[in-house]
C-alpha positions as CSV (number, residue, x, y, z in Angstrom):
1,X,0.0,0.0,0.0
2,X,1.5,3.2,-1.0
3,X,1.3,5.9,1.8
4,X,-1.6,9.0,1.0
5,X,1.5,11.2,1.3
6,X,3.3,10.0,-1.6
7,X,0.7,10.3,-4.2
8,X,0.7,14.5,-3.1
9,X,3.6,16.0,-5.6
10,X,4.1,18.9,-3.6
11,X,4.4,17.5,0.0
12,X,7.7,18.3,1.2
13,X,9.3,14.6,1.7
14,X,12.9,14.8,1.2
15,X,15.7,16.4,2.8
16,X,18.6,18.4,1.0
17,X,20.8,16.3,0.2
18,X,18.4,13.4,-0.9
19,X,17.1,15.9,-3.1
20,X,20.2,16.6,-4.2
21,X,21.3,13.0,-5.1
22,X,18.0,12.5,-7.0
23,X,18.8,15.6,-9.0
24,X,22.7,14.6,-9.4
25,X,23.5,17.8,-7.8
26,X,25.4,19.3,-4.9
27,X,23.3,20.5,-2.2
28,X,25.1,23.6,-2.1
29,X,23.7,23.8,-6.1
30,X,20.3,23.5,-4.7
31,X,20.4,26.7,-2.2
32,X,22.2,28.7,-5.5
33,X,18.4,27.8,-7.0
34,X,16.6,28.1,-4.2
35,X,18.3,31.8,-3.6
36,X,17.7,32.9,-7.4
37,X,14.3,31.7,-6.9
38,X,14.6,28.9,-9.1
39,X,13.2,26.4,-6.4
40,X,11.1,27.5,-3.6
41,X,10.8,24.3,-1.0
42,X,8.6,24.0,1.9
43,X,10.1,24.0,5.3
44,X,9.7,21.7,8.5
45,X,8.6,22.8,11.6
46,X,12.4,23.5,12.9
47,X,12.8,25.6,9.1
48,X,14.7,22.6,7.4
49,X,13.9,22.2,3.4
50,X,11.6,19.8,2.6
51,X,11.7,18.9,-1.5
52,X,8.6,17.7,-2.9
53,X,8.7,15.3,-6.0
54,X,7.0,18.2,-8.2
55,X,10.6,19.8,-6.7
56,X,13.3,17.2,-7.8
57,X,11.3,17.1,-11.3
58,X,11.7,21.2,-11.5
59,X,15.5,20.4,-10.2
60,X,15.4,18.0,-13.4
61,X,14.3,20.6,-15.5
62,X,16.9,22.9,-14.5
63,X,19.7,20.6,-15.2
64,X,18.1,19.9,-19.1
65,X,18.3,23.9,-19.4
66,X,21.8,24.6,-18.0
67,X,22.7,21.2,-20.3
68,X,21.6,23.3,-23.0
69,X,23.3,26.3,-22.8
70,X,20.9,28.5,-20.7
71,X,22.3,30.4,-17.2
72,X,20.0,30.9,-14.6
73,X,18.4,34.4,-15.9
74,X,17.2,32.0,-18.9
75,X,16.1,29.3,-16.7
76,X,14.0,31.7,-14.9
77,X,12.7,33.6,-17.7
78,X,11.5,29.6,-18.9
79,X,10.0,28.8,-15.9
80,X,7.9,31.6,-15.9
81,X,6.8,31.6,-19.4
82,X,6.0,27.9,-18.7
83,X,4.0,28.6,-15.7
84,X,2.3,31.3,-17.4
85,X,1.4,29.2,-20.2
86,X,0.0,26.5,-17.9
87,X,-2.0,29.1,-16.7
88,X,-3.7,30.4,-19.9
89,X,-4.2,26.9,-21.0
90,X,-6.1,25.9,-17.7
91,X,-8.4,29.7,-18.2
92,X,-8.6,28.6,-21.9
93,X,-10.2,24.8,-20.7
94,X,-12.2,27.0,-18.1
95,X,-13.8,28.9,-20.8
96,X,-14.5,26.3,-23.1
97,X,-16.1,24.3,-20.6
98,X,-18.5,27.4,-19.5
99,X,-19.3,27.9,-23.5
100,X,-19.6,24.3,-24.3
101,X,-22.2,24.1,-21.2
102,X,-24.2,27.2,-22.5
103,X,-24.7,25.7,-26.1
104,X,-27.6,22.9,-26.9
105,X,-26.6,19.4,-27.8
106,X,-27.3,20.8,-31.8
107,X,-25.0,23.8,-31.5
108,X,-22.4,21.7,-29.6
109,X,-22.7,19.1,-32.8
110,X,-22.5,22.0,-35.2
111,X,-19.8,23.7,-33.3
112,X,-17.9,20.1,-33.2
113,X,-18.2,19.4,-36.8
114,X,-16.4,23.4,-37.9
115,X,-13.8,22.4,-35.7
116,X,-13.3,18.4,-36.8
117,X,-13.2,20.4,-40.4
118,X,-10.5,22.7,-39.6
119,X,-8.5,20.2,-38.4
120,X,-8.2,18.2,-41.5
């Protein structure tokens, strides 16, 4: 049985330097991130960083970009166009949902069909 707290990405599970080996990193790499505001982890009670799995994928992330060629002002600049992107994309389901629910089951049909047609 796999504990509830696993399934959460963003609970805080692992410590520095565990995140650190995941990622292939020095843990001193990770506070550079986390001090650019690459990385933001939670914190424990006592204030020690607590990486998430949506964390060491991020770390992941960062390591493809630097890989490339990018330095961190690029890496940041990415991240945010990504999360801003994500964020247009879930408003764009949002709306498409509220018109799809205003529109009868012929208009929906209709509306399918133009789109199935513009696709091909």
């Amino acid at each position: 049985m796999v504990s509830p707290g696993w399934a959460d990405l963003d609970r805080g599970l692992f410590s520095i330097s565990v995140a650190a080996e995941l990622a292939g990193l020095h843990p001193q790499t990770l506070r550079i991130y986390e001090r650019e505001g690459l990385l933001d982890p939670a914190r424990s009670a006592g204030g020690t960083r607590r990486y998430s799995r949506r964390d060491i994928g991020r770390l992941q992330e960062i390591c493809a970009l630097t890989a490339d060629g990018l330095n961190l002002a690029g890496i940041r600049r990415v991240l945010q166009l990504q999360e801003e992107t994500r964020q247009l994309q879930a408003e764009l389901a949002r709306l498409r949902e509220l018109t799809g629910a205003r529109l009868g089951p012929a208009e929906r049909s209709r509306k399918q069909r133009t789109r199935k047609a513009a696709d091909e």
